[in-house]
N, C-alpha and C positions, 0 to 999 in steps of 0.2 A: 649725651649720647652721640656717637660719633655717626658721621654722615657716614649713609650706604649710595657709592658713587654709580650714574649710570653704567661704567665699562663692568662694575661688579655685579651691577646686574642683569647686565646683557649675555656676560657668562655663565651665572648660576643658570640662565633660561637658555641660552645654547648647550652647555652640558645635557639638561634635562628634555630638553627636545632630540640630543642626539642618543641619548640610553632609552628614550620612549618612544620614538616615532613610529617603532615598528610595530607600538600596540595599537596601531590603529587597525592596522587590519586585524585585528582579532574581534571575537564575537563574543556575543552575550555567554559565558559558561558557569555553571557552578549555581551560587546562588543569584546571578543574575536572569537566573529566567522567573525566578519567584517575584524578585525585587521588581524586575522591567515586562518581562515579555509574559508574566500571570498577572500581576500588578493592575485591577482597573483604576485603582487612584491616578494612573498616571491619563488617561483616557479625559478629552475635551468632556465628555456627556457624564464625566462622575463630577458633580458638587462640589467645589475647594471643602467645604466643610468637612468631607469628611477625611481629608488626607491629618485635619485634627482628634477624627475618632476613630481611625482606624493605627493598626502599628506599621512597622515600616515595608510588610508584607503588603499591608490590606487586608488584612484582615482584622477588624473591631476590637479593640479592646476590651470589650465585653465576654467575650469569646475564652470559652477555657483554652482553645487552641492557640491563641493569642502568644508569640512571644514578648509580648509586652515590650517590644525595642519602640520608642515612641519619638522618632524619626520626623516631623512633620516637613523641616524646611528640608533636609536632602532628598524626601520625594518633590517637594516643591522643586525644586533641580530639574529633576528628572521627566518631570511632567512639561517643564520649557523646554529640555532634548526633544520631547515625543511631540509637540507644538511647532518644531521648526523642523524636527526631520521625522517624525515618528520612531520605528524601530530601525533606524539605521544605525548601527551600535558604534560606527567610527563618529560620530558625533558627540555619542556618550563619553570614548575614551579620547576622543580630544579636550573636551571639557577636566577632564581628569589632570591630565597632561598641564595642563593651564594651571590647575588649582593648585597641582604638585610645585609648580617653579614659583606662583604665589608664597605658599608656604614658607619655599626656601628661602625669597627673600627677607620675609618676616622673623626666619629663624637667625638668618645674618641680622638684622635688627635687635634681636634679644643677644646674643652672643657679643656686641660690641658693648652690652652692658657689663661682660665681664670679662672680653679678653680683648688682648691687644689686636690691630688689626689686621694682619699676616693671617693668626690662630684664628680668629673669627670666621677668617675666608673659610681656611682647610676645616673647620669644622662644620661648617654651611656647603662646601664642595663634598665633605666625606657621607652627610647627609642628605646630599641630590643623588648621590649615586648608589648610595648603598641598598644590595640587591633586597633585603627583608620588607623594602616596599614596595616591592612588585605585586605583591596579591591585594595592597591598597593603592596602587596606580592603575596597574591594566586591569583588575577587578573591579568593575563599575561600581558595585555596589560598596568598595574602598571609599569613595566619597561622601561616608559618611565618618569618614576619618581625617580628610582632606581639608573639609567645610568645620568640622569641630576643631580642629588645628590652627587651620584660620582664626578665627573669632578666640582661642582661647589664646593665643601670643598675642592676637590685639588687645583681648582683655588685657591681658600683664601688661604690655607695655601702655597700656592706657593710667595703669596703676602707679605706675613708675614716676608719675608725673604727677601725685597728688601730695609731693614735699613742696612747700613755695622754698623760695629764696631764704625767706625767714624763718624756717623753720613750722611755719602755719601748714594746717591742714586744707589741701584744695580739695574742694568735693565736687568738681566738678568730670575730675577725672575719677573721681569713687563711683559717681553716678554712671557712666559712662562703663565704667569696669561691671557693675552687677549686673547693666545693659546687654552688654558684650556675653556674660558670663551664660545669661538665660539664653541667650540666641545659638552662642554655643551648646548649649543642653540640648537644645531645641533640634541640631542637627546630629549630635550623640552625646550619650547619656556622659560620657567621664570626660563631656566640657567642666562639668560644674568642679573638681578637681582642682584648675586654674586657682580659687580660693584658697585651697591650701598652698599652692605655691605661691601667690599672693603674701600670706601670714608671712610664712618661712623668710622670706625674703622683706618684708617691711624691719621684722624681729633683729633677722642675722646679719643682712646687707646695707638695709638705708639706715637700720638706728644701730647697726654694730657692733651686737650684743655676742655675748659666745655663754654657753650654758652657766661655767663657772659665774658668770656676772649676773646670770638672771636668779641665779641661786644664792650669789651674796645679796641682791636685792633683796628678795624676798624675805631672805633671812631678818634683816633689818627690818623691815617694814613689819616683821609678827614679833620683834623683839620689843617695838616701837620707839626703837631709836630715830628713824626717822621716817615720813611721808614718801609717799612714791614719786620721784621726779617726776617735772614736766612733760619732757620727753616721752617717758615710762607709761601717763598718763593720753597722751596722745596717743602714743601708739595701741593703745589699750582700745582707746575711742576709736581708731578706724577698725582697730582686729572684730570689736563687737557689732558695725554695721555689717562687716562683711560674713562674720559668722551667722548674725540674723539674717543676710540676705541667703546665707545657703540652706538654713531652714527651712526660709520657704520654698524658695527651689524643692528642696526633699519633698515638701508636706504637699506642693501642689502635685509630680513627682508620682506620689505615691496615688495621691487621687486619682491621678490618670491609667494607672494601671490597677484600682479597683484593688486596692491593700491585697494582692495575689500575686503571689511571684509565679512565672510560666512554669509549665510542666512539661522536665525533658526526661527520657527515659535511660537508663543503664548504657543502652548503648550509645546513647551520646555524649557522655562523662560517666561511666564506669566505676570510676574513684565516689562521685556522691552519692553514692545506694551503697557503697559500703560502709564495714563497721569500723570502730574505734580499734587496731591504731593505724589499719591500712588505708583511711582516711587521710588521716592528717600526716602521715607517711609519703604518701602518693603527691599532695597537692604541695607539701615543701617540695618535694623532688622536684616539680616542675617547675619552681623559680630558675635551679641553675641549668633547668633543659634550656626554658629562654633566654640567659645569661648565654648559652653558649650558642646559639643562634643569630646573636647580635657579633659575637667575636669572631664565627666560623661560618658566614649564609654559606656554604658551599651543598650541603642538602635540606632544598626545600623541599616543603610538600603542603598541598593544597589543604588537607584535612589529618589531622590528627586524633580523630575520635580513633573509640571504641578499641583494639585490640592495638595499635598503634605503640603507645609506653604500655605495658605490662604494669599492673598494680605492684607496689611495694607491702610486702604484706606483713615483711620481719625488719628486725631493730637489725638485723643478722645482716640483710640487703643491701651488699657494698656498693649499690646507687647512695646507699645511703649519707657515703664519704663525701660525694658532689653536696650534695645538700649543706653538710659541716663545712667543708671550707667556702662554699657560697656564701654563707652566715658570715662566719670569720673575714672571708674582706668585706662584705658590707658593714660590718661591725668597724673595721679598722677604718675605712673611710667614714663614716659617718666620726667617731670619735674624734678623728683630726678637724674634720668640718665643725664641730659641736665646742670643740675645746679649744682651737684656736682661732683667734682672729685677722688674721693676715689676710691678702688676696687670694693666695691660691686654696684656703680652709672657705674662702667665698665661693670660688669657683665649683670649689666641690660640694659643696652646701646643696648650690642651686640644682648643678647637675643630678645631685642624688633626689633631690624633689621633683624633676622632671620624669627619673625615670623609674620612683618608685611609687607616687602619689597617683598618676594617671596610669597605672599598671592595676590598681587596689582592685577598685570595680570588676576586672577580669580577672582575677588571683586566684576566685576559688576560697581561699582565704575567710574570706565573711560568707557567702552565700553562693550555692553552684550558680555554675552558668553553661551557659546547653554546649560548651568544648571542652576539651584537654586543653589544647592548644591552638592559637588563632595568629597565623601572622601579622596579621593586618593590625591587630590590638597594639603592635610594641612600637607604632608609626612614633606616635608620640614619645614612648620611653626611650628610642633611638635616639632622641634629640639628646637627653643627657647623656646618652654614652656616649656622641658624639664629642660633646663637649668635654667628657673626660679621655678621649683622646685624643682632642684636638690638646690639651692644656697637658698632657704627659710628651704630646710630640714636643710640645715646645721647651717643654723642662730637659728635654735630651737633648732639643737644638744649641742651647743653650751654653753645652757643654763642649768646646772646641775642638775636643778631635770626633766628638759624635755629628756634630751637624750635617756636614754633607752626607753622611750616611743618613740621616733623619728624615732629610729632605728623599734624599732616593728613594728610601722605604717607604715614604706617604705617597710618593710619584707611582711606585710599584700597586699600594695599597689601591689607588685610586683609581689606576687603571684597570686593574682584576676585578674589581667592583664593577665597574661601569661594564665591562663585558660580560662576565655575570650576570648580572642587569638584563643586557642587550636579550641575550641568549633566550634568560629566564621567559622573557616578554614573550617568545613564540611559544612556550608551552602553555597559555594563556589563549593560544590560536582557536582551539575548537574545545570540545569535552573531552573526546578521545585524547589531544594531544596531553590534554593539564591531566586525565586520571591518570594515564598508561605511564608518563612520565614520575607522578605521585609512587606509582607501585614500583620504579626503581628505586625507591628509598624505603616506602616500608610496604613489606608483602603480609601484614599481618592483620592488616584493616578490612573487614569485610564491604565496609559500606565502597572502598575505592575499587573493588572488584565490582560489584556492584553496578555504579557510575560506569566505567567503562563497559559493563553489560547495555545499560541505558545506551551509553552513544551508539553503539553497533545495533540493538535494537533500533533507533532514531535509522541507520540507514538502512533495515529492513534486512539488517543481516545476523536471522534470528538463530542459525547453528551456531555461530561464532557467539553470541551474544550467550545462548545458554552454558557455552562451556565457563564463562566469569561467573555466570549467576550459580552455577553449581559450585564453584572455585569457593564463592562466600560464603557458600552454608558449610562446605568443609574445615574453613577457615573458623567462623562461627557459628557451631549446630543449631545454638538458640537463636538467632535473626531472623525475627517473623517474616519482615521487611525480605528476605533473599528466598528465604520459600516462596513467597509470592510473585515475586520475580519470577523463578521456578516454573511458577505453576503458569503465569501470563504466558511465557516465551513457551511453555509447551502449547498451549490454547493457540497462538500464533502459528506453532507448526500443525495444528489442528491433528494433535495430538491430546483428545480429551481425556482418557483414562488418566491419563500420565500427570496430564494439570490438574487434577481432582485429586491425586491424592498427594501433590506436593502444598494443595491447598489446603488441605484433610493435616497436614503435617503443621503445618502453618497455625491452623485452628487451635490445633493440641496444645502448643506452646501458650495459648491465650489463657489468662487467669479464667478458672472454671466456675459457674455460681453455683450456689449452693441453695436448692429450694427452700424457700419457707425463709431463707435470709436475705436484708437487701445486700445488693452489687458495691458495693464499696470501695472497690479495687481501684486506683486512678492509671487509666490505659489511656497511651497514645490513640489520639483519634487515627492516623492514616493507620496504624497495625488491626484498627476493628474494620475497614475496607477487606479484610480476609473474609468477611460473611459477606459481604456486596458481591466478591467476583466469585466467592464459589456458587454461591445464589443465582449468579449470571451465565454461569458455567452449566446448570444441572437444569435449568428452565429450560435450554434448550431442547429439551426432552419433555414433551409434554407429560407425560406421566409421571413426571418428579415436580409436577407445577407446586402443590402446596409443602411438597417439601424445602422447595426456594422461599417461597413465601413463608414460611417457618426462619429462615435464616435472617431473613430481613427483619422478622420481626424480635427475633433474638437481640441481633445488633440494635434494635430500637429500644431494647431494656434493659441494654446495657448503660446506653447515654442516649435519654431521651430528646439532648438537642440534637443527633443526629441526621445533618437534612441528605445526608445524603442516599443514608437508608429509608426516608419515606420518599425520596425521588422515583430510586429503583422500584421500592415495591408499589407505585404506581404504576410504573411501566407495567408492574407483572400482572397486578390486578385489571387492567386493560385487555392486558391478552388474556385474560384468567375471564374476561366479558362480565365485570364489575366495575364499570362505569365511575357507579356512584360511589363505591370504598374508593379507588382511585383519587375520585375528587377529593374524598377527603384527604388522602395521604399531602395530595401536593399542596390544600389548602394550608396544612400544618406544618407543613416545608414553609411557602408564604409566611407562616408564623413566626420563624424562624431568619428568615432573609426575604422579608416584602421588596428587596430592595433587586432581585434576583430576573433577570427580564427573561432567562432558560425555562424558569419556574412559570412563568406569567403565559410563556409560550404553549408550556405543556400543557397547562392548565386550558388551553384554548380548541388543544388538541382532543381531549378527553370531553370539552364541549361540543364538538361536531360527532364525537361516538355518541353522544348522549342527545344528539336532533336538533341544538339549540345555537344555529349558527350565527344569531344576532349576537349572543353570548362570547361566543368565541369570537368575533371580528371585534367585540370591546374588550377581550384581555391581549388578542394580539397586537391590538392598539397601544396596552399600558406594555405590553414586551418593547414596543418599536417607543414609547415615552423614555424608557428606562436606555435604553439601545436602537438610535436611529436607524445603527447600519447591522442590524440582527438578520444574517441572511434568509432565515426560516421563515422569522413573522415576515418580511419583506414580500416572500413569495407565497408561502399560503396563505396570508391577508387577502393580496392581489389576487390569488386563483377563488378565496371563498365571494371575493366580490364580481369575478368575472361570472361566477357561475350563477348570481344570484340573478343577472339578465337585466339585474335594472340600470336602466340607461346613467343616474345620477351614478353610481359607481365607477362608469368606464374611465373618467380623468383620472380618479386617484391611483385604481387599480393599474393605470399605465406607467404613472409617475413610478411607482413603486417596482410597477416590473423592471423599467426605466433603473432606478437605483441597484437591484439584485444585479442586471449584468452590468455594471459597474464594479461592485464588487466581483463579482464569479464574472468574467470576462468569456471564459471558456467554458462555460456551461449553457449547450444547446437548447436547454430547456426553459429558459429565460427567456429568449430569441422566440422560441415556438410560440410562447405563453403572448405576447404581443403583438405578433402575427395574426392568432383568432381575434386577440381583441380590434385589432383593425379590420378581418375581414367581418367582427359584430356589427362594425362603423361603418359596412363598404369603403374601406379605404384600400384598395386590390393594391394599388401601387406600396404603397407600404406594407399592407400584407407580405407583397412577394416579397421585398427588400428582407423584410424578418425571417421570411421561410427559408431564403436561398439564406444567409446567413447561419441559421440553423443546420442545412443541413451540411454548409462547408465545416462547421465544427464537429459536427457527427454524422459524415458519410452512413448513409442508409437508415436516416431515422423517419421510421416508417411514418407514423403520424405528421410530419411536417409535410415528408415526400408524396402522401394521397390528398393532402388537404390541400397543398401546394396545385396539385393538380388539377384537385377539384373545383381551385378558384381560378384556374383558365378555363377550367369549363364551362363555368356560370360565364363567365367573362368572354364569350364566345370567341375563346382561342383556344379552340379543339387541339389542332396540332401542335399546339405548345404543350400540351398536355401530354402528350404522348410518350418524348423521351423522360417527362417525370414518371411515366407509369412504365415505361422499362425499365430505368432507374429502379423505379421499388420494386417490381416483380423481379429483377436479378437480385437484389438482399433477401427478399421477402417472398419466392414462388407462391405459395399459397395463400397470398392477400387477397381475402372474396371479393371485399368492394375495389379494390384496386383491379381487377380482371374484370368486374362486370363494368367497368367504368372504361375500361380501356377494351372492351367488345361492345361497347357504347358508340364508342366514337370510331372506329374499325367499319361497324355496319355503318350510318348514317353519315359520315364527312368523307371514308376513304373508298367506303361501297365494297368493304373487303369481307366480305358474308364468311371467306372462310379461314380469315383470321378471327373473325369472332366466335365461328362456333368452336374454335377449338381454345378462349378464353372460356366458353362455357360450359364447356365439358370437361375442362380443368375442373373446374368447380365442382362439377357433378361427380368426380371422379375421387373430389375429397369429400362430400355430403351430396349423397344423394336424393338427401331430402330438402332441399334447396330449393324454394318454390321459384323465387325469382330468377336464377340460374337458367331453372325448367322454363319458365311461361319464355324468358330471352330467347333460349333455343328453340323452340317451336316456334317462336315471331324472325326467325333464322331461317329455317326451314319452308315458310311462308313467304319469305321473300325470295328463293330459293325456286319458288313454281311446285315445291313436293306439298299438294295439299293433305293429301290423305295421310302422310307421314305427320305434316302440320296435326291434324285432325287428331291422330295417337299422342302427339305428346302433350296436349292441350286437355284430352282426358287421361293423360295420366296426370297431369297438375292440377285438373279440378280431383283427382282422386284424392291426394296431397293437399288441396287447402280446396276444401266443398263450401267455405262458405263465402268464397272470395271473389265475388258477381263478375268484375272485371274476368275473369278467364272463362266465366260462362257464356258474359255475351260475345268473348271474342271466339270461343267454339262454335256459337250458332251463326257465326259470319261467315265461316270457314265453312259451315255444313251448308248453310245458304248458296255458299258460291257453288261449293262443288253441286250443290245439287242444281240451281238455274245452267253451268257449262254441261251438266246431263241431259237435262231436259233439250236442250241445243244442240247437243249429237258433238258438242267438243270435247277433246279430248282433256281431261282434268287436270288443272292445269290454275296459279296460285293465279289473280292480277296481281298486274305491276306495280308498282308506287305506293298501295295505301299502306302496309304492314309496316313498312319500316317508318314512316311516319308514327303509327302506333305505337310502333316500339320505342320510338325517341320521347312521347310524350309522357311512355312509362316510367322512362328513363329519367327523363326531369323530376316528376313527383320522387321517383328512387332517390336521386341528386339531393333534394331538398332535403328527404328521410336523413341520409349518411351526412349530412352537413351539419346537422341538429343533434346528430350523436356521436360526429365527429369533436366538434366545436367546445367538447368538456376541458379540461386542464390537459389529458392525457392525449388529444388526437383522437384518432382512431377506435374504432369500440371491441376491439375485436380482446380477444381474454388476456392474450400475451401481452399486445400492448397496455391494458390496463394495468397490469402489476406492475409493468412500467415505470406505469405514470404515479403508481402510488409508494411504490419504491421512491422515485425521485422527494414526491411531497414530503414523505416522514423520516428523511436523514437528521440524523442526530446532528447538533451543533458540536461536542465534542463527544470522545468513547468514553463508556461507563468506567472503564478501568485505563487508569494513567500507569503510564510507563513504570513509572515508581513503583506503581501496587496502588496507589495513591487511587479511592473515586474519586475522578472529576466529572464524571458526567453528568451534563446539566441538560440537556432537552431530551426530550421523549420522542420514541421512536417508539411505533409501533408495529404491529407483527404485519408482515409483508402479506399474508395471508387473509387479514380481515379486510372486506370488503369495505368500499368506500362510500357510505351513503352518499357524497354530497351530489356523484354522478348522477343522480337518479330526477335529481329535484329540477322543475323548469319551471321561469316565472309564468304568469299570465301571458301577459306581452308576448314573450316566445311561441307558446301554444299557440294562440292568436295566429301570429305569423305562420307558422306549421300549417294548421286548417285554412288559411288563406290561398297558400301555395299548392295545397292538396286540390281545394277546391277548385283552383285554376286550370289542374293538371285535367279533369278530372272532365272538367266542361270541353277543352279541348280532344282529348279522348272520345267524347260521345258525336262532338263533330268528324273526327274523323270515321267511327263507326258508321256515320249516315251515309258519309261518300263511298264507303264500303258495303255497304248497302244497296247502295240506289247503282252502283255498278253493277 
């Protein structure tokens, strides 16, 4: 085997770096969001194990959704990107870019076994450059074409080497090839191919055989003239190791995907739901569609499903002519390769087995497979077209007045390639750029109208977005998949009429069951998500609740491993104030996917409707085992531990808040949530650090903004307090304990009697049954010298709360006085100093009250902030309904509307505290009533 020299391959890797560099800036698109950015195999906190039991999606092999592509090392790949950069996807397509110029050298390595050295280059340079593997270079999820590549020309040429010198069998390089071959399988499935290229080549190439010679052998040997040569015998012995080693490849192979081949539907191969003869019609046609996409890359396209080639349905169908003379020269070439033994019947021998042996698998041919057409598939069968035109350029070179034209033409050939290439690489840039560009080649495909619907919904440009998704059901009326679309992008324009019955449409299309018979229809799971969103669609009507709950539960018998329909009808039965059927739904979900940390979540959530929040802090516990960094468990662990009062919770409860703004950086409520737990701690200084931070992320959030304030004022820095309660009475005018707080510290630090009574007659002005409000402003008025006014509004507050002693004895203080300055011929008239004293002590025990009912998850106790606060806690991890149509929604949300128990709960210990502070208030109070008195 001739040497592949440094300069040669510092070229192959400089061409292929300068056709691909510009995929780096491209992003995750197409199926790399399934493969990378849905994908939790590739995630530190998922088990290597199961990147072995799951397919190349992640999703289990077990699984009827399963496409059983059984991928293990190229996620193994992709999970070291996501370890060293995570999702930054120019890391992925660098790696790409690397494996691509690997390749090439490997392919110049195989090609010097059978052409001379000039032809070997041009056929290793026509295959760096050539545009048809652009959608397996810049398409991340390509490298699982890249990595099979790899290992399967190592295999061969490992092979290559198992002739000794003497004609002996070396098995060391056999061993070594069935090594290579599994590892190849192991990255995609039509590694294991290699073995038949293998055979072909031990047979035609190393023993020199051409058909007529194995036909005279044979002949002879049933004649019994004579024994099978040595030779004959030899090669016999390696072809039977390597046939048994592909066996078990198969047999193991098959176990892994549970003797079930995937389940793809009409619209994604068309041609396999058809009859006999537009079947087999259809599926030759598309040999010479590929054939002429290797000869002409000038129109790609991302996807060739569904409406793309038109089925051939007649013998009549002049596609039909491409198909006959596609036969015809592969017939004529294999023939010369079969029948002659010269070098260049070698050369084309090999090349016809590179490019028609690792093509089989994806042919269609034996067994569908979920495309029409896939570019990425022909990575490999490139290689031998290359070689057959690397080995006809040369035959023309050859020829003395063709040569310099030869050369020119490959000069030209290689050059339009490579920009080609270059070009191709930006459509590869975003989703929008790779659909919209697809639909300049064919406008027939609904799913690429579709896709381009998705990217424009992705940037929230949902008119634009429904004019494609309507484009596809015109294109194809039956596309459940595009009614749905339909119907999301009208729910998005909150447009519900409109989405219900493009859902209603949707449905119709669904195989219908027949009572009294079981379901036996085999339906895509993402096209039964039309009973999730319509279900999600018409709950929001409470009067259509068990009519949702009817859809959910339809979808549940149609396929009862459905987890996504008992996710939903969890949520509904929740709002439905069904608790316990709830529980069971998601239990059965857990049944299904115990491995699910959304599920574990919701489950924890449906325990604190149910009273049992030791329960729920131990499943949001196995959410946060399953998913460290699960923002929900993170924070409503943390808020069910903060509220629980007890002292041994405050570390973890911090750590964890501690972790959510880490993730959520810009999420106020993180910040806030950390804040009370420090002012639980008295840690004021850190309190405030969390409060002002809170509120610099969310100018005017009222709960930080009174709470903040109300720990200057424990903190006797009254006047600090101030511009925070202007602060929040400019967002928030009618905040009651923000105004009685700040007519708190008006009368008592600034002596400004009549700045406060007009914070208390604010009040009164919005509730006039305001006791505290009321008894302030009459200890207002009292300081004020108006007793007899004092006297009025102190019975009009004991009218308003008769059993509340404090305003009794402070009324007979008031009647005392005025009646002792009667008795004294003075005129009537408050004393000085003791009231507002009073008033501050009320103020404190008040202080203490709003602190204790401040201090929940949500701040502030007042209605609006509490929906708040309970909005913030029950956001969904993602939406019920994916872009696609697709359910992904995994956490539970519940209805903004049901009240929070957990507000309500206080430990011991806190109560404690409360009747401490009371009582303190309370003895101070009776002291000042004496001085009030004895004046």
């Amino acid at each position: 085997m001739a040497v592949v020299s440094w300069k040669e391959i510092c070229l192959l890797t400089g061409l292929v770096v300068g056709c691909y560099w510009n995929s780096l800036f491209c992003g995750f698109v197409f199926d790399d969001v399934s493969a990378i950015l849905d994908n939790k195999d590739l995630r530190p906190t998922t088990p290597l194990k199961n990147l072995f039991l799951n397919d190349f999606w992640g999703t289990p092999m077990s699984e009827e959704r399963s496409h059983k592509s059984y991928r293990p090392l190229t996620v193994l790949t992709f999970r070291l990107n996501y370890l060293f950069s995570e999702l930054s996807s120019s890391s992925y397509h660098l790696l790409n870019v690397v494996l691509h110029a690997v390749v090439c050298v490997f392919f110049l390595h195989f090609c010097r076994l059978l052409l001379d050295r000039n032809t070997s280059l041009v056929a290793a340079l026509l295959f760096a450059v050539h545009p048809i593997h652009t959608e397996a270079v810049t398409g991340v999820v390509g490298r699982a074409e890249l990595l099979s590549s790899i290992f399967l020309l190592a295999a061969f040429l490992a092979y290559t080497k198992s002739k000794g010198a003497d004609h002996s069998i070396v098995w060391t390089p056999i061993i070594s090839t069935v090594f290579l071959v599994a590892v190849a399988t192991l990255c995609k499935e039509q590694g294991i191919t290699v073995i038949g290229i293998c055979c072909i080549y031990e047979v035609f190439v190393a023993q020199g055989f051409t058909l007529p010679m194995l036909i005279d052998t044979l002949l002879q040997v049933l004649r019994g003239k004579d024994g099978f040569p040595y030779a004959v015998l030899q090669t016999l012995l390696k072809l039977i190791v390597l046939i048994i080693s592909t066996l078990l490849l198969v047999i193991v192979r098959v176990q892994v995907i549970q003797s079930q081949l995937p389940v793809f539907t009409r619209f994604d191969n068309p041609a396999a739901v058809s009859s006999t003869p537009t079947r087999q019609l259809t599926f030759n046609y598309l040999l010479p569609v590929n054939a002429w996409l290797l000869l002409n890359p000038s129109e790609l396209c991302c996807d060739w499903t569904m409406g793309t080639i038109p089925l051939v349905e007649s013998l009549l169908d002049p596609r039909n002519l491409a198909t006959v003379v596609f036969y015809a020269m592969l017939s004529l070439l294999a023939y010369h390769s079969l029948w002659y033994g010269h070098s260049s019947a070698k050369i084309v021998m090999m090349a016809l087995s590179l490019i028609v042996l690792p093509f089989i698998p994806a042919s269609n041919l034996f067994f569908p497979v979920g495309f029409v057409v896939a570019e990425r598939v022909l990575y490999v069968p490139s290689m031998g077209f290359c070689v057959l035109v690397a080995h006809g350029f040369k035959l023309l070179s050859q020829r003395g007045g063709l040569k310099k034209i030869s050369w020119l033409l490959m000069g030209v050939l290689l050059t339009t390639h490579a920009v080609k290439t270059f070009n191709r690489n930006w459509d590869w840039e975003s989703e929008y750029t790779l659909f919209t560009s697809a639909l300049k080649v064919n406008r027939n495909n609904a799913k690429l109208w579709n896709n381009v619907g998705h990217a424009l919904e992705n940037q929230n440009s949902y008119e634009r977005a429904l004019r494609y998704f309507l484009q596809a059901t015109r294109v194809q009326p039956d596309d459940i998949g595009a009614h749905m679309n339909v119907g999301r992008t009208y729910k998005n324009l909150n447009r519900s009429r409109e989405a219900e019955e493009a859902y209603l449409i949707a449905k119709s299309l669904m195989p219908q069951i027949i009572p009294g018979k079981k379901y036996a229809t085999r339906v895509a799971p993402n096209h039964l998500n039309v009973y999730i969103n319509l279900a999600n669609l018409i709950r929001a009507n409470d009067s259509r609740l068990e009519e949702a709950d009817q859809l959910y539960r339809q979808a549940i018998s149609m396929r009862p491993d459905f987890k996504q329909a008992y996710i939903s009808r969890g949520e509904l039965l929740l709002k439905m104030n069904k608790p316990s059927e709830a529980k069971d739904a998601y239990l059965r979900a857990l049944e299904l996917d115990h491995t699910n940390a959304d599920l574990w979540y919701n489950l924890a959530i449906v325990n604190i409707e149910m009273k049992d929040p030791s329960e729920a802090l131990r499943n949001f516990n196995r959410a946060l085992d399953l998913n460290p960094r699960h923002k929900l468990a993170l924070f409503n662990s943390a808020l069910l531990m903060q509220e629980s009062g007890e002292a041994k919770f405050r570390p973890e409860a911090n750590r964890r808040f501690l972790t959510y703004v880490k993730e959520e950086p810009d999420d106020a409520n993180g910040y806030f949530n950390l804040g009370m737990l420090a002012m639980d701690a008295n840690e004021n200084e850190e309190a405030e650090h969390w409060m002002r931070e809170a509120i610099r992320l969310q100018p005017g959030f009222r709960s930080a903004l009174f709470n903040l304030a109300l720990l200057y004022s424990q903190s006797q820095r009254e006047l600090d307090a101030l511009p925070v309660l202007e602060e929040l009475l400019r967002y928030h005018p009618e905040h009651v304990k923000g105004l009685i707080l700040k007519g708190d510290i008006l009368m008592n630090h600034r002596k400004d009697t009549r700045g406060a009574k007009a914070c208390f007659e604010r009040i009164l002005n919005m509730d006039q049954s305001n006791v505290q409000a009321k008894h302030n402003l009459c200890v207002v008025y009292f300081e004020e010298r108006e007793l007899q006014r004092a006297e009025r509004c102190l019975v009009e507050s004991l009218a308003m709360a008769p059993h509340e002693e404090y305003i009794r004895r402070h009324l007979a203080i008031v009647r005392n006085k005025m009646a002792a300055m009667s008795a004294a011929g003075q005129p009537i008239a408050p004393a000085e100093g003791g009231s507002a004293s009073d008033k501050q002590q009320e103020q404190q025990q008040q202080q203490q009250q709003d602190k204790t009912k401040e201090e929940e998850g949500q701040g502030v106790a007042s209605e609006a902030e509490e929906g708040a606060r309970k909005e913030k806690n029950l956001r969904k991890s993602s939406p019920t309904e994916g872009v696609s149509g697709q359910g992904h929604g995994q956490s539970k949300k519940l209805d903004a509307g049901q009240p929070d128990k957990r507000t309500k709960s206080k430990s011991t210990k806190e109560i404690k505290d409360i009747e401490k502070k009371r009582a303190a208030a309370l003895k101070r109070l009776e002291e000042i009533e004496r001085i009030l008195s004895s004046d």
